[in-house]
C-alpha positions as CSV (number, residue, x, y, z in Angstrom):
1,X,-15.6,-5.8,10.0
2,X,-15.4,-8.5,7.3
3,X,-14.7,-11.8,7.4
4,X,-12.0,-12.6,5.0
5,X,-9.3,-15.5,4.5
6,X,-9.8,-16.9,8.4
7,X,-9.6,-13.8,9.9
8,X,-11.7,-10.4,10.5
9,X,-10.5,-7.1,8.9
10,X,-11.7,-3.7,9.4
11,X,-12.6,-2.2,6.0
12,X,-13.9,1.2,4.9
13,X,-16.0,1.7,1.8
14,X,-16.7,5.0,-0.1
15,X,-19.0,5.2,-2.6
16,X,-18.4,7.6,-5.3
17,X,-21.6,10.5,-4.9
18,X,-21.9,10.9,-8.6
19,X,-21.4,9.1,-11.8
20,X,-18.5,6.6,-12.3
21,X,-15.3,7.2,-13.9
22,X,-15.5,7.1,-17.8
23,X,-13.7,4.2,-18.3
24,X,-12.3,4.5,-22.4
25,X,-10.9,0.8,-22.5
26,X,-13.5,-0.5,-20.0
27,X,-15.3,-0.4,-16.4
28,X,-14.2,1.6,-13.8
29,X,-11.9,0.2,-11.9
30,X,-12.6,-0.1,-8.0
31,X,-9.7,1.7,-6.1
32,X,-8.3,-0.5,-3.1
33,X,-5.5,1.1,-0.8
34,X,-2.9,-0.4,1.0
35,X,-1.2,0.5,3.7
36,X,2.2,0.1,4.7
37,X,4.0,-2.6,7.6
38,X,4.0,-2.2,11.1
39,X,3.6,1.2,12.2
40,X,0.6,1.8,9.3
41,X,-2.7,1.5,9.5
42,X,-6.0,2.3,6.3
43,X,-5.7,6.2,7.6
44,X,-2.5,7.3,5.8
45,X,-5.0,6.9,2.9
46,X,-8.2,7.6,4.5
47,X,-6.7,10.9,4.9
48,X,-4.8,11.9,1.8
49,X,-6.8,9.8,-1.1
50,X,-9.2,7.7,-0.4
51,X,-11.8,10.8,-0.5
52,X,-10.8,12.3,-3.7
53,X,-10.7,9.1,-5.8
54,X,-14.2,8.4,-4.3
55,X,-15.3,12.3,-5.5
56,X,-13.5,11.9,-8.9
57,X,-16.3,8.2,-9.4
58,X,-14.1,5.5,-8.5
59,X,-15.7,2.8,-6.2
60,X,-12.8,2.9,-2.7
61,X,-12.1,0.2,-0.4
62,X,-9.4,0.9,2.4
63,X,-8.8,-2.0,5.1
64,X,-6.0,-2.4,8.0
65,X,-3.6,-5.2,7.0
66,X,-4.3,-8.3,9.4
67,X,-2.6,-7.6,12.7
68,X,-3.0,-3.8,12.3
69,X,-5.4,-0.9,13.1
70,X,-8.7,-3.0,14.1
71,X,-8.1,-5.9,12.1
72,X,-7.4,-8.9,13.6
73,X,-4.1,-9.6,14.9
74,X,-3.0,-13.5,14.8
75,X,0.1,-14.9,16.6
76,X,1.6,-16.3,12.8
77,X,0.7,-16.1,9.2
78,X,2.5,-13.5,8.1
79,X,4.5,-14.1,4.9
80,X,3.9,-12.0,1.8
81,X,1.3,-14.9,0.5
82,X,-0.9,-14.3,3.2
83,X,-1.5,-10.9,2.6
84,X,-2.2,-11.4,-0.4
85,X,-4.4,-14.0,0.1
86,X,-6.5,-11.9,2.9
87,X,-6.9,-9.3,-0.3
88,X,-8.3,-11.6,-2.3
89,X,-10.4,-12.6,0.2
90,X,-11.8,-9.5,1.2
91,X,-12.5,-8.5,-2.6
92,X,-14.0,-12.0,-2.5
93,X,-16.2,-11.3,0.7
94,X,-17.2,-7.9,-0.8
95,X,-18.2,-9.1,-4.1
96,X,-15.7,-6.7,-5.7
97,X,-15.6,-7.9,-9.3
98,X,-14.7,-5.6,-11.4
99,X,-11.5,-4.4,-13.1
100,X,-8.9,-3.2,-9.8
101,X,-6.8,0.1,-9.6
102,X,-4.3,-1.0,-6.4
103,X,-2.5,1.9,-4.6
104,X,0.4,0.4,-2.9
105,X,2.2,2.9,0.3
106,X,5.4,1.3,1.3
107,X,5.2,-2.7,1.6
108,X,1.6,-1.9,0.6
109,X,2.9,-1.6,-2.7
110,X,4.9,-4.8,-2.3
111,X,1.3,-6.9,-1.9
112,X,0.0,-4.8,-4.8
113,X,2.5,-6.4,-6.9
114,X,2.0,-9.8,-5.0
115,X,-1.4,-9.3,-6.0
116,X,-1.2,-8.8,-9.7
117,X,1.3,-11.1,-10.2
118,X,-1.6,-14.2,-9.3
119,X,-3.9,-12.2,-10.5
120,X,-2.7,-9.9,-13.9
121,X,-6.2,-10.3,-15.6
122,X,-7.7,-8.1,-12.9
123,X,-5.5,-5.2,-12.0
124,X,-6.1,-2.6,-14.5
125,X,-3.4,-0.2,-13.0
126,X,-1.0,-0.2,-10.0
127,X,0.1,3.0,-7.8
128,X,3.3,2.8,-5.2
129,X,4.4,5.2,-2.9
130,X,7.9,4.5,-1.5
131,X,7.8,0.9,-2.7
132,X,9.0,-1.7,-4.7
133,X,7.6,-5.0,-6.4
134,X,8.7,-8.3,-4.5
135,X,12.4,-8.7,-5.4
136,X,15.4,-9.6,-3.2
137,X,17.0,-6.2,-3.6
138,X,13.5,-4.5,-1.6
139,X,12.7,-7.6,0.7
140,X,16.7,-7.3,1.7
141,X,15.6,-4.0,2.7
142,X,12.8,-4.7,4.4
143,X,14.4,-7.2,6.6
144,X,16.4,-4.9,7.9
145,X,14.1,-2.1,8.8
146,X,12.2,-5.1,10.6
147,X,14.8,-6.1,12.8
148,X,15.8,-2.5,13.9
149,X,12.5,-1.3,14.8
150,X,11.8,-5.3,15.9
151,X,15.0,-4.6,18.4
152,X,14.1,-1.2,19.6
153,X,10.0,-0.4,20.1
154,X,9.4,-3.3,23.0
155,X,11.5,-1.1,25.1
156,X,9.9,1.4,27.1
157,X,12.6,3.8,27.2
158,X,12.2,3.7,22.9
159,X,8.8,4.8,23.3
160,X,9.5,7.8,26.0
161,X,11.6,8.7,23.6
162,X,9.7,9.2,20.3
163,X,6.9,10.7,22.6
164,X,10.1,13.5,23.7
165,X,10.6,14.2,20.1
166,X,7.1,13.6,17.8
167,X,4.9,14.0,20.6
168,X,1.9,11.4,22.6
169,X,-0.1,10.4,19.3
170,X,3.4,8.9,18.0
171,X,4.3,7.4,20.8
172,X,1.3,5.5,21.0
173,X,2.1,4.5,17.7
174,X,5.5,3.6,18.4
175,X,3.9,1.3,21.5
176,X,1.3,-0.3,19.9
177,X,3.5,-1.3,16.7
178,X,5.8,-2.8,19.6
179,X,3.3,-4.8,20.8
180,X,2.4,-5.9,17.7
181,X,6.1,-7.3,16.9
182,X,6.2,-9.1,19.9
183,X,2.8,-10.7,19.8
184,X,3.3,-11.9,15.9
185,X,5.7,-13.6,14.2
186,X,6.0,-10.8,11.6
187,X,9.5,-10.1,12.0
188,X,10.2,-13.5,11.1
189,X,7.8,-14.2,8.6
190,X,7.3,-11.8,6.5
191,X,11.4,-11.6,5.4
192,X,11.4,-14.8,4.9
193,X,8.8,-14.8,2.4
194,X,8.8,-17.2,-0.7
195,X,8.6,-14.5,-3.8
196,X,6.6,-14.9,-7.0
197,X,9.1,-15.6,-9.7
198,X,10.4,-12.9,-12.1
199,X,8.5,-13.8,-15.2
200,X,5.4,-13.4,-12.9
201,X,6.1,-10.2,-11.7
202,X,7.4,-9.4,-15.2
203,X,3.9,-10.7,-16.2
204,X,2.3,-7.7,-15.0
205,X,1.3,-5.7,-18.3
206,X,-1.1,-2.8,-16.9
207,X,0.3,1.0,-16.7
208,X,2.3,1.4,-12.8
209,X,3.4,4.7,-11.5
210,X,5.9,4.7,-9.0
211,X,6.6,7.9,-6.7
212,X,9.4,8.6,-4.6
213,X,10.8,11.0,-2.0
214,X,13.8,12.7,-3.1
215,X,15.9,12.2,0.1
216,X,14.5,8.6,0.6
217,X,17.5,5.5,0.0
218,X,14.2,3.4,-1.5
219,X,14.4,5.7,-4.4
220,X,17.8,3.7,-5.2
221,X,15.4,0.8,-6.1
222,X,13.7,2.7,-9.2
223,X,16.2,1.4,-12.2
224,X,15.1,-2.4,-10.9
225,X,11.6,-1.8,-11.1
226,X,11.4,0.1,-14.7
227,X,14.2,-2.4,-16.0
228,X,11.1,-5.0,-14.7
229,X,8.3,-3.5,-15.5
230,X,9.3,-0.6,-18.7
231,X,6.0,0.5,-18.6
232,X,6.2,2.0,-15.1
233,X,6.4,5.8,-14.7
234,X,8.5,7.0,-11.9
235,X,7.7,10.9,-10.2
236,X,10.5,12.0,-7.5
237,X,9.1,14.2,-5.2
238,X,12.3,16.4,-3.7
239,X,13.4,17.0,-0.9
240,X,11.1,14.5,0.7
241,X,11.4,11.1,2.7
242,X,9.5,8.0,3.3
243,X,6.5,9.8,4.7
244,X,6.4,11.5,1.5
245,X,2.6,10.5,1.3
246,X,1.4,12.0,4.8
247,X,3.5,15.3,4.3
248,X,2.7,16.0,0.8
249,X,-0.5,14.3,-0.3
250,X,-1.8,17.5,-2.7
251,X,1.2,16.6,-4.8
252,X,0.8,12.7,-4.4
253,X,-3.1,13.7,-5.0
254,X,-2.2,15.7,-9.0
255,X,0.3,13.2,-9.7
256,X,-2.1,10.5,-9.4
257,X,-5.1,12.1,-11.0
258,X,-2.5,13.1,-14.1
259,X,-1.3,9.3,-14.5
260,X,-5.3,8.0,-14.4
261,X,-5.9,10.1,-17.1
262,X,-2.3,9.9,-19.5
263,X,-1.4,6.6,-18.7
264,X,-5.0,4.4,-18.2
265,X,-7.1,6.0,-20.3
266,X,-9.3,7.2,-17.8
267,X,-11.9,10.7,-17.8
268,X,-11.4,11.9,-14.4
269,X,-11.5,15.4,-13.1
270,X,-9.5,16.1,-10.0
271,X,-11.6,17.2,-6.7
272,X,-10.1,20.6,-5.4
273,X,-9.5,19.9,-2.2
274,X,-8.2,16.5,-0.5
């Protein structure tokens, strides 16, 4: 549990067993993962990535977004600058350093970019999954999905439901996210969110890769982010949704690994297994 930007978040560190990466324009870069809003906590990655990258030499810090998982839930302070600000803290707190390599699932990707946009001198690659930089067209999007699930997962008969269909461990899910809407101003908040400007977030020079399900509608949002950002690559993975990361994280896993090395210069060697 770290104390970071006023409030306590619970972080997970894995160092790498072996050497570090061979960095060929620098350091190696200390991975941070991001999770994704409301109903995400650090284990999406903690399952799927945050292992191999630590195997493959990179230095990993996951953490639960304040008012998530184990961090610390406050009633407000919930805009897109805060979370960014409680990253920069916890790097701060941890004495991370170094060059950054920021994976980004869902709105985690959204404070990745939020991140490098302040802070472009210190993010030596980006990674999204299902996500978009901070611009109208995604935060429009966002609001949305907030409201729904803001309207339906205080109601009991909403959780007896998803527990019918996806089974108890969802359900609990499905409650506690509830709770959390109701307990925070999040909903609110975080929609309303001032935005870095676009020549910040064009700004960002270091290589992004972008991957998307195939049957997701935030897939739709790909043209905006390479006519912003022309370095980005962007992999579609078909036939998949928004959970693309938890049902298919061997393929998230080799698409990564291929972009560290093509793209950022970087000697890795992927681990077998996840």
């Amino acid at each position: 549990m770290v104390r970071a930007n006023g409030i306590t978040l619970h972080t997970q560190r894995l160092d790498p067993p072996g050497p570090a990466v061979d960095g060929r324009t620098g350091p190696t870069p200390t991975a941070v993962l991001i999770h994704g809003m409301a109903s995400d906590t650090m284990a999406s990655w903690y399952f799927t990535l945050a292992e191999p990258l630590s195997r493959a030499g990179f230095p990993t810090v996951l953490y639960d977004l304040r008012g998530h998982g184990r961090s610390e839930r406050p009633a407000t302070g919930y805009a897109l600058g805060d979370f960014v600000d409680d990253l920069a803290g916890l790097l701060a707190a941890l004495e991370v350093d170094g060059p950054l390599l920021l994976l980004g699932n869902s709105f985690g990707g959204t404070i990745a970019f939020g991140y490098a946009a302040r802070h472009p001198d210190r993010v030596a690659g980006i990674v999204t999954v299902e996500s978009a930089p901070p611009i109208p067209e995604w935060m429009g999007r966002v609001r949305q999905r907030l409201a729904r699930v803001a309207a339906r997962l205080p109601r009991a008969e909403t959780v007896t439901e998803i527990g019918a269909r996806r089974g108890r461990v969802a359900a609990q899910r499905a409650a506690e996210t509830g709770r959390m809407l109701t307990d925070t101003s999040l909903a609110q908040e975080l929609p309303a969110s001032p935005l870095p400007t676009t020549e910040a977030l064009a700004a960002i020079g270091c290589p992004v890769l972008c991957l998307y399900g195939g049957d997701s509608a935030v897939m739709e949002l790909a043209p905006a982010v390479r006519g912003l950002l022309p370095q980005t690559r962007v992999a579609v993975l078909p036939d998949q949704k928004h959970t693309v990361l938890i049902d298919r994280p061997e393929e998230i896993r080799r698409l990564v690994f291929t972009w560290l090395a093509e793209d950022c210069s970087l000697d890795v060697s992927q681990p077998t297994t996840a």
